[in-house]
Every structure is written in structure tokens, then in C-alpha cells.
C-alpha positions in Angstrom: 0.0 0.0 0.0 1.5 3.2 -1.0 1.1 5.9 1.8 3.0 8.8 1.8 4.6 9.7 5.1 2.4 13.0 5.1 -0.7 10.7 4.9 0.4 8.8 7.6 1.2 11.8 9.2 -2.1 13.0 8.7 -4.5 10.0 9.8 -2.5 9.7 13.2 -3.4 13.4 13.4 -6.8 12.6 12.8 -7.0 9.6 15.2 -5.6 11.6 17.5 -8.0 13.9 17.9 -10.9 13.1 20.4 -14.1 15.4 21.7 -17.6 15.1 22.8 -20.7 14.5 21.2 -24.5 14.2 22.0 -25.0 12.2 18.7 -24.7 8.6 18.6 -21.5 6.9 18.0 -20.9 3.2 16.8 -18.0 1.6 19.3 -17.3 -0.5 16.0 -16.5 2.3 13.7 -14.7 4.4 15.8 -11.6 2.0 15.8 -11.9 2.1 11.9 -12.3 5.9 11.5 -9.5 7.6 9.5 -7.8 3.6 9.6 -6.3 2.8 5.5 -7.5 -1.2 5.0 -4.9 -1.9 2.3 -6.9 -3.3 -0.6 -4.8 -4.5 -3.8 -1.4 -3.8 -4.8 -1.8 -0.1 -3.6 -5.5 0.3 -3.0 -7.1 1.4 0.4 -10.5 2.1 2.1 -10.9 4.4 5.0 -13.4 5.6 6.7 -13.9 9.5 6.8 -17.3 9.9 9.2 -20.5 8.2 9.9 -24.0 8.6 10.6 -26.4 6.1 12.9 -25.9 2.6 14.3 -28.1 -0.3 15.0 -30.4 1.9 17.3 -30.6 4.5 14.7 -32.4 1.9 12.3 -34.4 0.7 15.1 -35.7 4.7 15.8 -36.6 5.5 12.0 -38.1 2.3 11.9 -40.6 3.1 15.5 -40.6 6.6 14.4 -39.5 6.8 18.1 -38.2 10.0 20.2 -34.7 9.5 22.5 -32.7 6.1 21.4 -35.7 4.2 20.0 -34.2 0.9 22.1 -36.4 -1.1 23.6 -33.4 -4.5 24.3 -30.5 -5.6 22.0 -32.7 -8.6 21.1 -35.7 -6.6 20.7 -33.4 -4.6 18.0 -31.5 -7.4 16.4 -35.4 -8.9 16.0 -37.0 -5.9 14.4 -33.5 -5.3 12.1 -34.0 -8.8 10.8 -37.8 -8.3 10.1 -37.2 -5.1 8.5 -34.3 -6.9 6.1 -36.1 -10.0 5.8 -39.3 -7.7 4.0 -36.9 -5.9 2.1 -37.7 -3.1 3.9 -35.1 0.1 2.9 -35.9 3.4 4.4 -35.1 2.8 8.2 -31.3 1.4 6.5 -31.4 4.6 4.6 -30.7 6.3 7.8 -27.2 5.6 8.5 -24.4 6.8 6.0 -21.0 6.3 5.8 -18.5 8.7 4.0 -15.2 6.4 2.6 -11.8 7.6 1.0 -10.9 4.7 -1.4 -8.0 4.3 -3.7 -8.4 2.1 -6.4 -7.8 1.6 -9.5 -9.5 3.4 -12.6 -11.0 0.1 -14.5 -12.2 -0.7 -11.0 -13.6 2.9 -10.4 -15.7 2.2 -13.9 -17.8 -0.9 -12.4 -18.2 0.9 -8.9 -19.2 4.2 -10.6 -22.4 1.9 -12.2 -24.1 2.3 -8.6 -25.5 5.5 -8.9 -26.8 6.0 -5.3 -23.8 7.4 -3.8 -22.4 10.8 -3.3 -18.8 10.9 -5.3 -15.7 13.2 -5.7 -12.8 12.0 -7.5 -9.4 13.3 -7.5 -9.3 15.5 -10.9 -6.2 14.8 -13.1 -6.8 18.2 -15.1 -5.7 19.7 -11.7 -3.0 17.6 -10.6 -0.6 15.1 -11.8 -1.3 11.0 -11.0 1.4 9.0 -9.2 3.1 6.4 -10.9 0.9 3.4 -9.5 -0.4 0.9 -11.6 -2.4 -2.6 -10.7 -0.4 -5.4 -11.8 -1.9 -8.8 -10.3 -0.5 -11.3 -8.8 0.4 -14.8 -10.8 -2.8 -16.4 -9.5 -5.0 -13.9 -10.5 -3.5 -13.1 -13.9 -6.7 -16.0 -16.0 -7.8 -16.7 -18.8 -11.0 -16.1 -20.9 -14.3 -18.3 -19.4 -15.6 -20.4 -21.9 -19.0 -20.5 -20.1 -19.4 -16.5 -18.7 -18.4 -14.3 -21.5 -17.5 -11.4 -18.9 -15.7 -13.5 -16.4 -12.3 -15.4 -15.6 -11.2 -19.4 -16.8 -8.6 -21.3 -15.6 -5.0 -19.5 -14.6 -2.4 -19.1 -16.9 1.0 -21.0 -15.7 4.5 -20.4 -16.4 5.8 -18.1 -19.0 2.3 -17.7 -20.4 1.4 -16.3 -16.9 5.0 -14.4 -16.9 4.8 -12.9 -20.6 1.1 -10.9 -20.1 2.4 -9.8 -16.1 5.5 -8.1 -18.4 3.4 -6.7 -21.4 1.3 -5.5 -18.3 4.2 -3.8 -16.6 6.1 -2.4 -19.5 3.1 -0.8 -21.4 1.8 0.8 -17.9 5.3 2.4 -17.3 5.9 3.2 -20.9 2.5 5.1 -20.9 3.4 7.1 -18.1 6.8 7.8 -19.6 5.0 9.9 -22.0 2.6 11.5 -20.0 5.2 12.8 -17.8 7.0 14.1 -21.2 3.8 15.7 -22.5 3.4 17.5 -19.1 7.5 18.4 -18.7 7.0 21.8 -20.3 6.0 24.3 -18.3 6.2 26.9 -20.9 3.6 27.0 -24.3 4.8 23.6 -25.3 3.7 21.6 -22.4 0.5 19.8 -23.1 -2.9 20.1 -20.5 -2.8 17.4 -18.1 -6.8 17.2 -19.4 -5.2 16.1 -22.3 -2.1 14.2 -21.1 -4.2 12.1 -18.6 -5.8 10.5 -21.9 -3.1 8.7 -22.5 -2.5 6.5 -19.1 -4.3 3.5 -18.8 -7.2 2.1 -16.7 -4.8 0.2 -14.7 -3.5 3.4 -12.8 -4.4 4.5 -9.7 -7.5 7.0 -8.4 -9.2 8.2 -5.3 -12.0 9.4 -4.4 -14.6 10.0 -1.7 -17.9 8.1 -2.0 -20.6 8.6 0.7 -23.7 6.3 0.4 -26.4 5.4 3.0 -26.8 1.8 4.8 -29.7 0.5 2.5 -27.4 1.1 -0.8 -24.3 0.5 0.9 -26.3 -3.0 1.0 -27.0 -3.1 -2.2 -23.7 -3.1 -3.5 -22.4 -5.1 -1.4 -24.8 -7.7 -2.3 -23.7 -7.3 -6.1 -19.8 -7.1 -5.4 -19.2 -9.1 -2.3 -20.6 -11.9 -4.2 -18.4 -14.5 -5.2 -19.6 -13.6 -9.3 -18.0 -10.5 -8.7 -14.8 -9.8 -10.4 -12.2 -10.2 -8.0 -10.5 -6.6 -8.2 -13.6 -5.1 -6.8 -14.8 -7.5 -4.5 -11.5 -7.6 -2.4 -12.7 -3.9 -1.8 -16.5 -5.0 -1.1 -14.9 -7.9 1.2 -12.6 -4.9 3.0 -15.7 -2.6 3.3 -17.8 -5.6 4.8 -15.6 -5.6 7.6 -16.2 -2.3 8.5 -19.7 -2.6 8.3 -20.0 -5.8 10.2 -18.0 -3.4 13.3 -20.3 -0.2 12.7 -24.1 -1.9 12.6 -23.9 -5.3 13.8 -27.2 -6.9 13.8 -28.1 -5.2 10.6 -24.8 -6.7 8.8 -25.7 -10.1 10.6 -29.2 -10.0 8.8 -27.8 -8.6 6.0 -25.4 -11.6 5.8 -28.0 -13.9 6.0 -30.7 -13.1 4.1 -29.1 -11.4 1.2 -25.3 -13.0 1.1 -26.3 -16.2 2.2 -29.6 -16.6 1.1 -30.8 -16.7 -2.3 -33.9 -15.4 -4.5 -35.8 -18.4 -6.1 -38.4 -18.2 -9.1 -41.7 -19.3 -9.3 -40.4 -22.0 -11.0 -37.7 -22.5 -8.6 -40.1 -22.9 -5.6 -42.8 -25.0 -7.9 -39.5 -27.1 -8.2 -38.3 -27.6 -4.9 -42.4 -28.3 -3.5 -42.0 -31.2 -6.0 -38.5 -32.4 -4.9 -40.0 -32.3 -1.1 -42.8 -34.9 -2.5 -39.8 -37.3 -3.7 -40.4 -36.3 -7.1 -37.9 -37.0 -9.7 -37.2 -33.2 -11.0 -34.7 -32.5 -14.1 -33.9 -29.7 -16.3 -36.5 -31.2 -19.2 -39.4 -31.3 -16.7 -39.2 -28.3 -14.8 -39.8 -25.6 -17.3 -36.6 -24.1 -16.6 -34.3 -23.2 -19.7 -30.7 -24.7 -19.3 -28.9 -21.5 -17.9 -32.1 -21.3 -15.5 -31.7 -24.9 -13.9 -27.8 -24.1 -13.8 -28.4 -21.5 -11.8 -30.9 -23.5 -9.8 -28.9 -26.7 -9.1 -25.9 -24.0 -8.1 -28.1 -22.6 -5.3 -29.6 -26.1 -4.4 -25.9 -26.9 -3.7 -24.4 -23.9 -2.3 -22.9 -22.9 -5.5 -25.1 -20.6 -6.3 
């Protein structure tokens, strides 16, 4: 993880600093506040602030005055009703704002979830680092055969070792000439908002995205997911651990009803009745098509 000395500087400032406050305050989160979780090669999440906590769910949910807490249990039972009929506004009161580094191509499939507040570092303004993504050996995979936007087998031996150098020596060779286009100072020296076109999506960004509980969820559900493409999900696994600290029984219920649990079809559940009867059930009698009953076995087996 590549943190400048001033950044670390500047976090221990930060986690230094202590005061008091009528609002309520998650235990959990306050050990993670300001804290870089290295992610990737030379990714990071931290967490700037916070808003709400279990209790805070709890109160939107009673439409309650003071803490809204009745017990823990009492909570932890109301937070799993509320998640188990998908019900959103009462998560929608907490927020968390995070400062994540990671890299551009990355940035691109996090940008898709639109319910989040986001400010990126501009490169028209300032000049990018020379940080690139390069993956390690046993992620570096082929094309799948059976998901057209997903990973096969790994590549081995000089295969593995030939793309890991094309990867390194066209990153570094890119950046060469961005940081010859931008040398000149004087009339000649091109506009970093026209340099910057030239690096590719393997560098390194930042920004701060601030998103409430019930959409923090959401994509977590997508990228945590073990579909996911491993670049981003090693940042939705790093985020899940913050979250599991900051709101406990709503990440437990999370957990188990949207990570671990799974959204079957009519079919599906017409399918599974008959199974419970000892009925013989295939792909040819279940009026599933073959990517359907896929799917469907993969769930059946924990594969889903």
C-alpha cells in the first residue's frame, strides 16, 4: 500500500484527535475511522465519518423519540424483520462517507451504482502517481468459456510471466510519455486534461464516495458476491468488515438473508415443492431453460 509519510502523518493526526458529542456513535467504527484497510497492490479504504448505528435503524423504523431501544434482542429482532421484507428506508438512515484508492478500471464498475455521493481526484488539476495494478500470478486468467464477462482457468509459467511483463512495460511506458507531455512548463507543455488520456485504466484513483446503509447493501450484495470480479470484490470484502463493526445486527441480517440466502423463481419454488414430494425433477421437466436450472442446481448446492 502506498502511503505517503504525510498521509500517515495526517491520519494519526486525525485519530488523535478526540471530543464530545451528544450524537450517537458506533463503538465498532470508531476504531476504523480515518484507519487505511490496504486493498490491492496499492489500494485502500478508509473511513472518513458516519452517521447512525443499529439503534438508529431501530428509531426510523418506530418513528421513536430518544434512542428508540427497547433491548439488544428486541433490536437485532426488528433489524431482521425489517431486512427479511426488504424493507429500505429505516437502513437509509445511517451513512458512511469512505476515502478509497483504487484503480481506474475498478472505479468504472463501482461508478455503475448510482446511489452514492462521489468526488474524484481530478487529473486536469494535478498530476497522478506512478501506480499501476499489476496482479499477482494467480489472478492473472484466462478467458471463461461458459461466462463471457468473467475469468477461466489460470495461466502457468511463461504464459502467466509474458502478459504480467506486457502489463508492466506498457503501464510504465504510458506514463513515460505522460510525464514528457506534461515536462514543459512553458507554451509547449501539453494540459494534463489532455495528457491524462493517454494512461491506462490500470493506474491509480481516489475518491470519496458517501452512500447510505440501504445502498451501501445493495452493493455489497452485487460485489461481495463471489460472481463478482475479483478486483472489486477484495474492496466490497474490505468494506464488509467495517460494516459488520459499525451496525452489527443489521450486517448479521444482511449476511444472512441477502449474502447467504438466495432469490428463487416461481419455478424454482414450484420445483423444490415437487422435490420435497420425492419427485424425480430434471432440467427437461421443470420448465426451466438450461442456464435457468444451472443457476438453480448451483443454489440447491451452495454454488449458487
Amino acid at each position: 500500500m502506498s502511503l505517503s509519510p504525510e498521509q500517515i502523518q495526517e491520519i494519526e493526526e486525525q485519530r488523535a484527535q478526540t471530543g464530545t458529542t451528544r450524537r450517537a456513535i458506533s463503538e465498532g467504527m470508531e476504531k476504523h475511522l480515518y484507519t487505511a484497510h490496504e486493498v490491492l497492490d496499492h489500494g485502500f479504504v478508509r473511513v472518513i465519518d458516519y452517521m447512525g448505528d443499529d439503534a438508529a435503524i431501530c428509531q426510523a423504523a418506530r418513528v421513536s423519540y430518544g434512542k428508540g431501544t427497547k433491548s439488544v434482542q428486541n433490536d437485532e429482532g426488528l433489524i431482521r424483520y425489517l431486512m427479511r421484507h426488504w424493507h429500505s428506508t429505516p437502513f437509509e438512515m445511517c451513512e458512511i462517507k469512505l476515502h478509497v484508492k483504487l484503480p481506474v478500471f475498478v472505479a468504472r464498475q463501482w461508478i455503475r451504482h448510482r446511489t452514492a455521493n462521489v468526488n474524484e481526484y481530478s487529473a486536469r488539476y494535478s498530476i497522478l502517481d506512478r501506480e499501476f495494478y499489476i496482479p499477482a500470478p494467480e489472478h492473472v486468467a484466462a478467458q471463461s468459456v461458459v461466462n463471457n464477462q468473467g475469468r477461466g482457468a489460470t495461466l502457468q509459467g511463461e504464459e502467466a510471466a509474458r502478459v504480467l511483463e506486457i502489463l508492466k512495460a506498457d503501464s510504465n511506458r504510458a506514463y513515460d510519455h505522460y510525464e514528457q507531455m506534461i515536462s514543459d512548463e512553458g507554451q509547449d507543455g501539453l494540459a494534463r486534461e489532455l495528457a491524462r488520456m493517454n494512461l491506462p485504466a490500470n493506474i491509480y484513483t481516489q475518491w470519496y464516495w458517501k452512500v447510505d446503509l440501504h445502498n451501501l447493501f445493495h452493493f455489497l450484495r452485487l460485489r461481495a458476491d463471489h460472481h463478482a470480479q475479483y478486483e472489486i470484490r477484495v474492496y466490497a470484502d474490505a468494506i464488509c468488515k467495517v460494516v459488520a463493526d459499525w451496525v452489527p445486527a443489521a450486517y448479521g441480517a444482511f449476511e444472512d438473508y441477502r449474502l447467504g440466502g438466495a432469490n428463487l423463481s416461481g419455478r424454482a419454488m414450484d420445483c423444490v415443492r415437487r422435490m420435497l414430494k420425492g419427485e424425480e425433477v430434471t432440467q427437461e421437466n421443470s420448465g426451466m431453460s438450461k442456464g435457468e436450472w444451472r443457476e438453480f442446481e448451483g443454489e440447491l448446492n451452495g454454488q449458487g
